[in-house]
C-alpha positions as CSV (number, residue, x, y, z in Angstrom):
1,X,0.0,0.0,0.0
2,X,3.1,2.3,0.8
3,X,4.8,1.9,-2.9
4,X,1.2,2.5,-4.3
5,X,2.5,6.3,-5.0
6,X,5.3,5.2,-6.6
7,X,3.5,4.1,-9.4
8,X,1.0,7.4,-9.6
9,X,1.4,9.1,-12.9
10,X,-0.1,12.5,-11.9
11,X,-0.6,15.1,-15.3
12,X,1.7,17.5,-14.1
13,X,5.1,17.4,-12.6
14,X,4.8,17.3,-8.7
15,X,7.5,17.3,-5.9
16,X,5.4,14.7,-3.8
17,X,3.3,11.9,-6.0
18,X,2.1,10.2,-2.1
19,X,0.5,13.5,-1.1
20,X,-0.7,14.3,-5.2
21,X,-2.3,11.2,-5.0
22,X,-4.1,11.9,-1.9
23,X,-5.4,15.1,-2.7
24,X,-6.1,13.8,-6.5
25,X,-8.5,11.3,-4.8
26,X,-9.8,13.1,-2.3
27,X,-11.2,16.0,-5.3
28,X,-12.1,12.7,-7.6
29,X,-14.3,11.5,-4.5
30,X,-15.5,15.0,-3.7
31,X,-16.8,15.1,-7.6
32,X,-18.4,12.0,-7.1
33,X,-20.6,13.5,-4.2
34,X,-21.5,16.6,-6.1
35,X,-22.4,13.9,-9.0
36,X,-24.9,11.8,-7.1
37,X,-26.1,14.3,-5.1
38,X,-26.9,17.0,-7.9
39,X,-30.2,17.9,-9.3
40,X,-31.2,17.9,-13.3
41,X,-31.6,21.2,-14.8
42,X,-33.9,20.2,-16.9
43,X,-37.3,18.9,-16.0
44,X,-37.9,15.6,-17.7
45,X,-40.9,14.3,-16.0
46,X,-43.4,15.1,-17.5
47,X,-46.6,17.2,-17.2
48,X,-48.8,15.9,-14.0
49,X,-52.1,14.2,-14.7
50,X,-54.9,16.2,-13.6
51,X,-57.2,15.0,-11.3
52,X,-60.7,15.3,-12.7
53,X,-58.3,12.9,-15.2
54,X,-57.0,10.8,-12.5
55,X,-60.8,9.9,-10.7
56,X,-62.8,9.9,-13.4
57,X,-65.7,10.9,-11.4
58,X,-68.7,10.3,-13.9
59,X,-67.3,6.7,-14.3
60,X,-67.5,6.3,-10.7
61,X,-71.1,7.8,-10.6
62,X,-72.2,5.8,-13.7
63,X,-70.7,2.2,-12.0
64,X,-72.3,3.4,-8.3
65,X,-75.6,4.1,-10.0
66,X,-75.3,0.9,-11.9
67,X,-74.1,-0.9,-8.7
68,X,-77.6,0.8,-6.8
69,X,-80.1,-0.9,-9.9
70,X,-78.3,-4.3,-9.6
71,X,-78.9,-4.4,-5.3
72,X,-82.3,-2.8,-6.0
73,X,-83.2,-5.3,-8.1
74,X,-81.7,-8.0,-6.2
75,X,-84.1,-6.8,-3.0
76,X,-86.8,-6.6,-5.6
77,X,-86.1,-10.8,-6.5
78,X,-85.2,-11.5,-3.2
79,X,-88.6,-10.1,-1.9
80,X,-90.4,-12.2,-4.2
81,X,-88.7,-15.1,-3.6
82,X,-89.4,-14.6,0.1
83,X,-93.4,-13.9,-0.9
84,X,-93.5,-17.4,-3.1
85,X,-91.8,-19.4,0.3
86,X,-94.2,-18.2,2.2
87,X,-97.9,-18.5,0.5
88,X,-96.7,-22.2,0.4
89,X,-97.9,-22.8,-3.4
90,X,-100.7,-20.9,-3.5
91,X,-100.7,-20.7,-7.6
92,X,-103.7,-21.3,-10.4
93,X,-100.9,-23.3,-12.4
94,X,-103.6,-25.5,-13.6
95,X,-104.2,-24.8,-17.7
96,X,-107.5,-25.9,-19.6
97,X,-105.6,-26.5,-22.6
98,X,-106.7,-30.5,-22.5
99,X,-110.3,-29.9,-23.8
100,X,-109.1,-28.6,-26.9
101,X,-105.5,-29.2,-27.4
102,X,-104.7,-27.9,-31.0
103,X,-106.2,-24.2,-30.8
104,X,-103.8,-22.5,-27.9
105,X,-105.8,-20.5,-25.5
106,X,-105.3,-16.8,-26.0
107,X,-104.9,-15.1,-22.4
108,X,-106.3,-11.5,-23.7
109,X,-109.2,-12.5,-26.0
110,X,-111.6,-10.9,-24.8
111,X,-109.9,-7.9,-24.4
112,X,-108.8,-7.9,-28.2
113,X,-112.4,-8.8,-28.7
114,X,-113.8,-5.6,-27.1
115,X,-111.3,-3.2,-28.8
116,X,-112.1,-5.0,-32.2
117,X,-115.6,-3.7,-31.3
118,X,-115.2,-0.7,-29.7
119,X,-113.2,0.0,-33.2
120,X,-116.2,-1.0,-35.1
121,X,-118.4,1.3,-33.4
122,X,-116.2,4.2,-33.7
123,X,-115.8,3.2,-37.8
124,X,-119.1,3.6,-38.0
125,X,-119.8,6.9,-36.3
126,X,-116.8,8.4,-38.4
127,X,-118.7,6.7,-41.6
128,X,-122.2,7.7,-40.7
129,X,-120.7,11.7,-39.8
130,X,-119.6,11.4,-43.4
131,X,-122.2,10.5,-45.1
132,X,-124.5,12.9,-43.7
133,X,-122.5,15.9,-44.2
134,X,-123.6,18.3,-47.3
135,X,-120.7,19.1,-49.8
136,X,-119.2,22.4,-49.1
137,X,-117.8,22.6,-52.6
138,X,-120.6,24.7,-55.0
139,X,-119.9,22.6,-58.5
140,X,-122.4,25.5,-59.8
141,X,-119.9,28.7,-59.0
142,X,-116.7,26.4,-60.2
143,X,-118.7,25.7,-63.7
144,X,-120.0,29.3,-63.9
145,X,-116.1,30.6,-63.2
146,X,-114.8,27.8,-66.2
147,X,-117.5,28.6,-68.3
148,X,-116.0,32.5,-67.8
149,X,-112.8,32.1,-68.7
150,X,-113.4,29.8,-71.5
151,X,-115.3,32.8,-72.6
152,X,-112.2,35.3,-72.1
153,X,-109.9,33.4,-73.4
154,X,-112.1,32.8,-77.0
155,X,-111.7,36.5,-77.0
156,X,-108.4,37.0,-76.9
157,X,-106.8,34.0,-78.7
158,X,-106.2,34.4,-82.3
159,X,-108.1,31.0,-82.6
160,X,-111.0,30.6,-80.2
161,X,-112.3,27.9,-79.2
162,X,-112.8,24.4,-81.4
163,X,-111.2,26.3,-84.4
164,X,-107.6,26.1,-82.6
165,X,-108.0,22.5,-82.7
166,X,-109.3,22.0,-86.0
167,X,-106.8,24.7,-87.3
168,X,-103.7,22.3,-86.0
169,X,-105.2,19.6,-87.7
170,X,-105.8,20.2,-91.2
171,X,-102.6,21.3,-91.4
172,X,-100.9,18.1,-91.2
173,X,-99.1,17.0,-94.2
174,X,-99.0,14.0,-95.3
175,X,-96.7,11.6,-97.8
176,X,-97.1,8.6,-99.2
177,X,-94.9,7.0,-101.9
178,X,-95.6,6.0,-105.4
179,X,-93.1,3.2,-107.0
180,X,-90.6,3.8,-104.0
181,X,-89.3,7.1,-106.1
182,X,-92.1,9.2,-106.2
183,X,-93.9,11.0,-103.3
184,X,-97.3,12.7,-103.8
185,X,-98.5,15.2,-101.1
186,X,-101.9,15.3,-99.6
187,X,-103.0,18.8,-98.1
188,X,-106.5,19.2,-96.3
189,X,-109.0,20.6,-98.1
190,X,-109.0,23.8,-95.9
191,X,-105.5,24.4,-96.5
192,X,-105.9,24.1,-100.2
193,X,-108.8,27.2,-100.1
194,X,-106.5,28.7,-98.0
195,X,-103.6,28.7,-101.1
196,X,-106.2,29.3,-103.1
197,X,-107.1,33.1,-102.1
């Protein structure tokens, strides 16, 4: 341990390489103090979850509230349970269904039967409100208002009336071929007076 000096190479000349050592390890162990014991400069952790984040509240609430419909309903089961234990069988399970076994047995006939009538009765009201109410609608004033313009428009259309229609069809023009090559055209007789004058 003595000669352990000896073979220090320190990076400068020294008179003493025992006490250069010494005080070479003593800063070296120093640094490695400040080293382990220093903080980082720079904050690396991170930004901290908030807590409405962190408890999730509305989960909580939601999974209570589900928690408070499952034991409510439990107690609900439970309570019926309880009641069927104690009336000791006291059920109508007995079914008629052996006097006529291939038409079921409808539990709410009669109550379908009674709206199908009650239905009925109120079909018949509406139909009978119906057929006793007068027309509102006066055909007489509607014919007397067409019969009017009919009239207005004959006045001021260049062809009143029928003639329009008669007018677009005599002059339709029609051709028929002769020996494939020749064509012979056909004019109304109207059209032909027309040329004519």
């Amino acid at each position: 341990m003595g000669s352990m000096h000896r073979s220090y190479q320190p990076l400068k000349p020294v008179t003493n390489r025992y006490l250069q050592q010494r005080w070479d390890q003593q800063d070296y162990e120093n640094h490695r103090r400040k080293v382990s014991s220093s903080l980082p400069v720079v904050d690396m952790k991170g930004m901290r979850t908030p807590a409405h984040v962190q408890l999730k509240l509305k989960k909580l609430q939601l999974q209570d509230e589900r928690l408070s419909v499952i034991d409510r309903d439990n107690r609900l089961l439970a309570s019926r349970l309880a009641q069927i234990v104690c009336s000791r069988g006291l059920v109508d399970h007995h079914n008629q269904y052996h006097q006529n076994q291939y038409q079921p047995k409808s539990l709410n006939a009669d109550k379908r039967r009674e709206e199908l009538l009650l239905v009925g009765r109120q079909n018949e009201a509406i139909y009978q409100r119906i057929t006793s109410r007068q027309s509102e609608h006066r055909r007489q004033l509607w014919w007397e208002d067409w019969e009017r313009a009919e009239r207005r428009r004959d006045d001021i259309s260049r062809f009143p009336g029928g003639l329009a229609e008669r007018h677009r069809s005599s002059r339709k023009v029609k051709f028929a071929a002769v020996d494939g090559s020749e064509r012979s055209e056909s004019f109304s007789t109207t059209e032909r007076t027309d040329r004519e004058t």
